[in-house]
C-alpha positions as CSV (number, residue, x, y, z in Angstrom):
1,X,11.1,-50.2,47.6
2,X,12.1,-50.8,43.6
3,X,13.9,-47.2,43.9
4,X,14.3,-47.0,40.1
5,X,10.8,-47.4,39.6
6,X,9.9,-45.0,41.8
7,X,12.1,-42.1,40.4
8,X,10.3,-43.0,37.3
9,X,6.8,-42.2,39.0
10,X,8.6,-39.0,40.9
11,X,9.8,-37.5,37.2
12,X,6.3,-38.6,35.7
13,X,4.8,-36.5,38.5
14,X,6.9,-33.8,38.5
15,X,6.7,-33.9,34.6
16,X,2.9,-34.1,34.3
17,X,1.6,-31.6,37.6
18,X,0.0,-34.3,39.1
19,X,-0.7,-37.9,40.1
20,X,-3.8,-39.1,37.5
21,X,-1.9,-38.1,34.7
22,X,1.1,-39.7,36.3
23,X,-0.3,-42.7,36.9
24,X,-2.0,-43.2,33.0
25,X,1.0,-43.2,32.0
26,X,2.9,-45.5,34.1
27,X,0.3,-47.9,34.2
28,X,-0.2,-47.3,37.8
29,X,-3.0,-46.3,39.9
30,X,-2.8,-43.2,41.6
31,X,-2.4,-44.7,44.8
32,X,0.3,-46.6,44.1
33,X,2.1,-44.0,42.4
34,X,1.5,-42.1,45.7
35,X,3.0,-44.8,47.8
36,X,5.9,-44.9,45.4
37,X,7.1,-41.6,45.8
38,X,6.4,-41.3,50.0
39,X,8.5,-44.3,50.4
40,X,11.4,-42.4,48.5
41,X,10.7,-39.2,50.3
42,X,10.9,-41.6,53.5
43,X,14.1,-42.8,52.2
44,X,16.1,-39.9,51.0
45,X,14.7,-38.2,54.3
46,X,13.5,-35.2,52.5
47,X,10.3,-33.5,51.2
48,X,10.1,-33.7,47.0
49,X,6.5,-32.9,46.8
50,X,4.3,-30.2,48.4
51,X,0.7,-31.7,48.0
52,X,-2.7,-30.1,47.9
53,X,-6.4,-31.0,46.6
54,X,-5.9,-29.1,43.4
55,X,-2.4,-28.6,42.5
56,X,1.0,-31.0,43.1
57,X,4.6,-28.7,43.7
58,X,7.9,-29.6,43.7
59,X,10.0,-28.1,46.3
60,X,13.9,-26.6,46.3
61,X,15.0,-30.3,47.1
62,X,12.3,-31.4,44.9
63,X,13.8,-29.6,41.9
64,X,17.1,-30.3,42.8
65,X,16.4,-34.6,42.7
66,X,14.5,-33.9,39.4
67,X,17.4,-32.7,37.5
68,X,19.6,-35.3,38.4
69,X,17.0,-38.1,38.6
70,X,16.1,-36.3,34.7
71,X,20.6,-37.6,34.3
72,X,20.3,-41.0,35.9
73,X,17.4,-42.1,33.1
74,X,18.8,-40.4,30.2
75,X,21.9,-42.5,30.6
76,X,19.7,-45.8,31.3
77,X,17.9,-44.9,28.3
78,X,21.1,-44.4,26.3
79,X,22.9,-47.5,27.1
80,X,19.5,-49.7,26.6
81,X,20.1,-48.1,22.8
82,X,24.0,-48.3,22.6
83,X,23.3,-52.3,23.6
84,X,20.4,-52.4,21.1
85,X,22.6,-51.1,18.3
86,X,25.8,-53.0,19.1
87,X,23.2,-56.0,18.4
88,X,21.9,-55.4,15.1
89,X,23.6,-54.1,11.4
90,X,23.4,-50.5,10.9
91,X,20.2,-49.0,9.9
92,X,18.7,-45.8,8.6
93,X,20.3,-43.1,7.7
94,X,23.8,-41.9,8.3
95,X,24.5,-38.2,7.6
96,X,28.5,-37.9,6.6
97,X,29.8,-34.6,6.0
98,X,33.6,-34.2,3.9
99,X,35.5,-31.4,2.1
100,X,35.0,-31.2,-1.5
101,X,37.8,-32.5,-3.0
102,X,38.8,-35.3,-0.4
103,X,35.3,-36.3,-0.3
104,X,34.7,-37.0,-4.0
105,X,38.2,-39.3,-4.4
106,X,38.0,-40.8,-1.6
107,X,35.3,-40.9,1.1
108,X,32.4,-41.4,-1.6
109,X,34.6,-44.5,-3.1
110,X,34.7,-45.7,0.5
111,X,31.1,-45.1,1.3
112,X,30.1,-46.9,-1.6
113,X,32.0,-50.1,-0.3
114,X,30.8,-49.5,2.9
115,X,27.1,-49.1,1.4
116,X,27.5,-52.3,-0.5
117,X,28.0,-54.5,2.8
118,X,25.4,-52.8,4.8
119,X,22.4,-52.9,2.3
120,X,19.9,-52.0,4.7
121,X,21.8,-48.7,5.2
122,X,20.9,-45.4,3.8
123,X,23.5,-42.2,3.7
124,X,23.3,-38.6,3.4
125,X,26.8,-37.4,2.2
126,X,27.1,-33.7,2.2
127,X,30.6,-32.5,0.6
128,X,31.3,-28.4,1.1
129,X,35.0,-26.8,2.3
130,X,33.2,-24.2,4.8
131,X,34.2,-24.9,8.8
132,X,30.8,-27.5,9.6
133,X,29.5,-27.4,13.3
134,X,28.8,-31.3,13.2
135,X,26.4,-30.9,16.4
136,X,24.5,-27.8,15.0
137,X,24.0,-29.0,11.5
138,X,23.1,-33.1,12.2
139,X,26.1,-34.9,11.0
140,X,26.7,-38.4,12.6
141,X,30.7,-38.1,11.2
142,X,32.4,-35.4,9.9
143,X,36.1,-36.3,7.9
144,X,37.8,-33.0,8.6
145,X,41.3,-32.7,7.5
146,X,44.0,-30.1,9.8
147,X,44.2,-29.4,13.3
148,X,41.0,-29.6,15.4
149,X,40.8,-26.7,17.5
150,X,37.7,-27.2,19.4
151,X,38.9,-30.3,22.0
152,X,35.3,-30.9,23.4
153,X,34.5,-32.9,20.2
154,X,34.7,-36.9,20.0
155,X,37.4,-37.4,17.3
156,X,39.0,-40.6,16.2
157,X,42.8,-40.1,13.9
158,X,41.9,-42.5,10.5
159,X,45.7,-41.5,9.0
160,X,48.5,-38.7,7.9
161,X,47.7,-37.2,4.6
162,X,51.2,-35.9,2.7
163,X,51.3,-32.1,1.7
164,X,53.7,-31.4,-1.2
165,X,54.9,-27.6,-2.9
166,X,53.5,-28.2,-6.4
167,X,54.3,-26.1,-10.1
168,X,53.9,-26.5,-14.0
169,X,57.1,-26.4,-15.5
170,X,56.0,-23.6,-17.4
171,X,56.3,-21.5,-14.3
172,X,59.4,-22.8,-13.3
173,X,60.9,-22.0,-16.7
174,X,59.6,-18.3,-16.6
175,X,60.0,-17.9,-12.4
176,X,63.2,-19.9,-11.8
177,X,62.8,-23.0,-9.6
178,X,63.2,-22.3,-5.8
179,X,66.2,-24.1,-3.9
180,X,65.3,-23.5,-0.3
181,X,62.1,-22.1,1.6
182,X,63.3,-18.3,1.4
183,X,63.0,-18.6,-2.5
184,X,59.1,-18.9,-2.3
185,X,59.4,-15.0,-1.2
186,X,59.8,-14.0,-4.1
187,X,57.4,-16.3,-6.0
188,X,53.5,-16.3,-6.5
189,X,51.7,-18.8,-4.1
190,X,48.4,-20.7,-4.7
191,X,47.1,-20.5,-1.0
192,X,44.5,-22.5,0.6
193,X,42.2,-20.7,2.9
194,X,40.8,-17.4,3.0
195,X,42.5,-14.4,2.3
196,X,44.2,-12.2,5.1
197,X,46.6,-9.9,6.2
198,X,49.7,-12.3,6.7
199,X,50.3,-15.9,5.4
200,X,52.7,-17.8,6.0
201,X,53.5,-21.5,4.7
202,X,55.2,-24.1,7.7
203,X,57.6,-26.4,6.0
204,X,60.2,-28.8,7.2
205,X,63.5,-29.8,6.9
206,X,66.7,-29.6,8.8
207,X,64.9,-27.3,10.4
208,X,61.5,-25.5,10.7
209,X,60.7,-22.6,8.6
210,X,58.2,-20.3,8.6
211,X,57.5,-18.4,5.4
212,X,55.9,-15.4,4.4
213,X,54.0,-15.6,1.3
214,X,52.3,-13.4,-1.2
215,X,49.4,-15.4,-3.0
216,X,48.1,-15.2,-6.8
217,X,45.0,-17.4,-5.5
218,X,44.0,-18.0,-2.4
219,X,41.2,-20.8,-2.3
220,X,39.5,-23.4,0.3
221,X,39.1,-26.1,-2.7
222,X,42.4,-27.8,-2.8
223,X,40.9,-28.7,-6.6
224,X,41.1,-25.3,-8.0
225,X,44.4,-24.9,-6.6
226,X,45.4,-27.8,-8.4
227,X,43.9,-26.7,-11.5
228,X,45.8,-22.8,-11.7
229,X,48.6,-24.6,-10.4
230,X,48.6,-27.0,-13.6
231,X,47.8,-23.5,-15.2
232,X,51.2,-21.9,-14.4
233,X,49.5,-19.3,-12.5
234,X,51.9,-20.1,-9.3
235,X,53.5,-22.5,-6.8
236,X,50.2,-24.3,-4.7
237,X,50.6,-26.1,-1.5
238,X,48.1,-28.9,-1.4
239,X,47.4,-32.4,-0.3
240,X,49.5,-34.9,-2.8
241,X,46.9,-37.1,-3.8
242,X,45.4,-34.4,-5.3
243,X,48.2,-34.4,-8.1
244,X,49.1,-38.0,-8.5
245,X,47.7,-37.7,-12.8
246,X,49.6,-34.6,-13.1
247,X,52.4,-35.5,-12.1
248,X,52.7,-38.9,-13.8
249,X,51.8,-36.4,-17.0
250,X,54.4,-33.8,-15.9
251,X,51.7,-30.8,-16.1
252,X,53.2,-30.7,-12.4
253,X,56.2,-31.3,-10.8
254,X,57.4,-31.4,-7.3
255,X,59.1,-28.8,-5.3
256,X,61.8,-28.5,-2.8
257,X,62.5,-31.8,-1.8
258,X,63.4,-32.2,1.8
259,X,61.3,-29.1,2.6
260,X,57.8,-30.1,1.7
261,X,55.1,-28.9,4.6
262,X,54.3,-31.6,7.2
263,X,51.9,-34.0,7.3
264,X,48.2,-33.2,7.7
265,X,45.8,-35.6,9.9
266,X,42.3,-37.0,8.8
267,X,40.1,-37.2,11.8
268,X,36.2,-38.5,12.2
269,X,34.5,-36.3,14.4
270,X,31.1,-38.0,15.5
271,X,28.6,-37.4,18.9
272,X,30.4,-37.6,22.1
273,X,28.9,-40.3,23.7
274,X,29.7,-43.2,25.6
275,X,27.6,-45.4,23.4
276,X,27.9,-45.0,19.5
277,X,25.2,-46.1,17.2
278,X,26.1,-49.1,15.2
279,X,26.3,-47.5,11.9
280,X,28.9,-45.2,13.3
281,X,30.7,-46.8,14.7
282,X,31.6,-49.8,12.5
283,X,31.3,-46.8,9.4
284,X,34.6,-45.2,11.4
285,X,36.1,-48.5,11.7
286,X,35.5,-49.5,8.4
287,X,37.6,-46.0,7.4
288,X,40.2,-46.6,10.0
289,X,41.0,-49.9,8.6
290,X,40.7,-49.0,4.7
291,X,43.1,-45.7,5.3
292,X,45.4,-47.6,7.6
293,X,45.9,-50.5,4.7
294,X,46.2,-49.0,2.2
295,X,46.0,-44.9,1.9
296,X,46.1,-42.9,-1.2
């Protein structure tokens, strides 16, 4: 007995209510169809199919084989597709989702590259700062920057991005420059997030310190932080590539050194499966290897 083929024919019957509609589409006749599935009732010593003249049931250990029989050729017909893909460039479209800011200096740069060696690729790059269910809303990778609470998604590290306390020197000169993480009490933050009850802002040094803040602005676009920020509206904590022209023009500068907030990590988030499509696949490598040589 070719047992594979006949937990095909069992799933088609079970699938279709009935042998003739069965055997169209496996290409068998009924009969043999028939004989497929006796000789695996015969085999696994138990009953899958109560038969009549007009109608074809399953029973309880019929039901219970076709949900794991329904397992055992979804993953047969998943790692024919993983080896397919592994074979060939990547094709069609690739939906990337990104946070605003991050995604216009960086990941679209990088896509473009990326777009440029696959030609036959097509992407859908959707930027927003909202929390994205990557599942729920299609995204083949999702760059999300911070801590990723949920641990049942399939996430890949691409690098560390540096966090840095950032004012104009026109609020310095009018607030006074703060000399340790207790100072910020007393100044006006530029917090990203969404406003509640209690912030606080985690920085580093000899210590750990844990800060109460009181914010001016509270945003989740690290860009309009930057831009009050350059504003002398307040002190904004924010990812330091966003600064790098201010500060080389001084409409920014830098505060308390030694104590700046710790590192924040970039992950890809992307299906979890065994088998990834080409163009994900080599897309996250092709990120992990540009961050990791050379990251802004």
């Amino acid at each position: 007995m070719d047992k594979l083929a006949a937990i095909r024919a069992f799933v088609s019957v079970a699938e279709e209510g009935g042998f003739t509609a069965a055997a169209q589409e496996l290409g068998l006749s009924k009969s043999a169809a028939s004989r497929q599935i006796a000789a695996l009732e015969e085999a696994l010593g138990a009953q899958l199919l109560k038969r009549s003249t007009r109608s074809v049931t399953l029973t309880d250990s019929g039901y219970a084989y076709l949900e794991r029989c329904r397992a055992v050729l979804g993953d047969l017909e998943e790692a024919d597709r993983a080896i397919a893909a592994l074979q060939n460039e990547p094709k069609g479209l690739l939906r990337i989702n990104a946070p605003m800011s991050f995604g216009i200096s960086h990941a679209a740069p990088a896509i473009a590259d990326f777009m440029n060696r696959y030609p036959d690729l097509q992407v859908a790059l959707i930027l927003n700062d909202r929390f994205v269910d990557p599942y729920d809303e299609g995204f083949d990778v999702t760059l999300r920057i911070g801590e990723l609470e949920d641990s049942s998604l399939a996430a890949r590290k691409l690098a560390q991005i540096e966090m840095g306390l950032f004012a104009s020197p026109s609020y310095v000169e009018k607030h006074g420059r703060p000399r340790g993480p207790d100072d910020l009490r007393s100044h006006w933050a530029l917090h990203y997030g969404r406003p509640t009850g209690q912030i606080e802002w985690a920085l580093r040094g000899g210590a750990s310190h844990s800060v109460p803040i009181r914010y001016r602005l509270c945003s989740n676009n690290g860009d309009a932080l930057r831009i009050a920020a350059a504003s002398g509206l307040g002190i904004a904590l924010i990812p330091a590539f966003l600064v790098r022209d201010e500060l080389r023009s001084g409409a920014l500068i830098a505060l308390l050194d030694g104590f700046e907030p710790r590192p924040i990590d970039l992950y890809a988030i992307y299906p979890p499966t065994r088998f990834l499509a080409a163009k994900v696949r080599l897309f996250i490598d092709f990120l992990a290897e540009r961050f990791a040589r050379a990251w802004p």
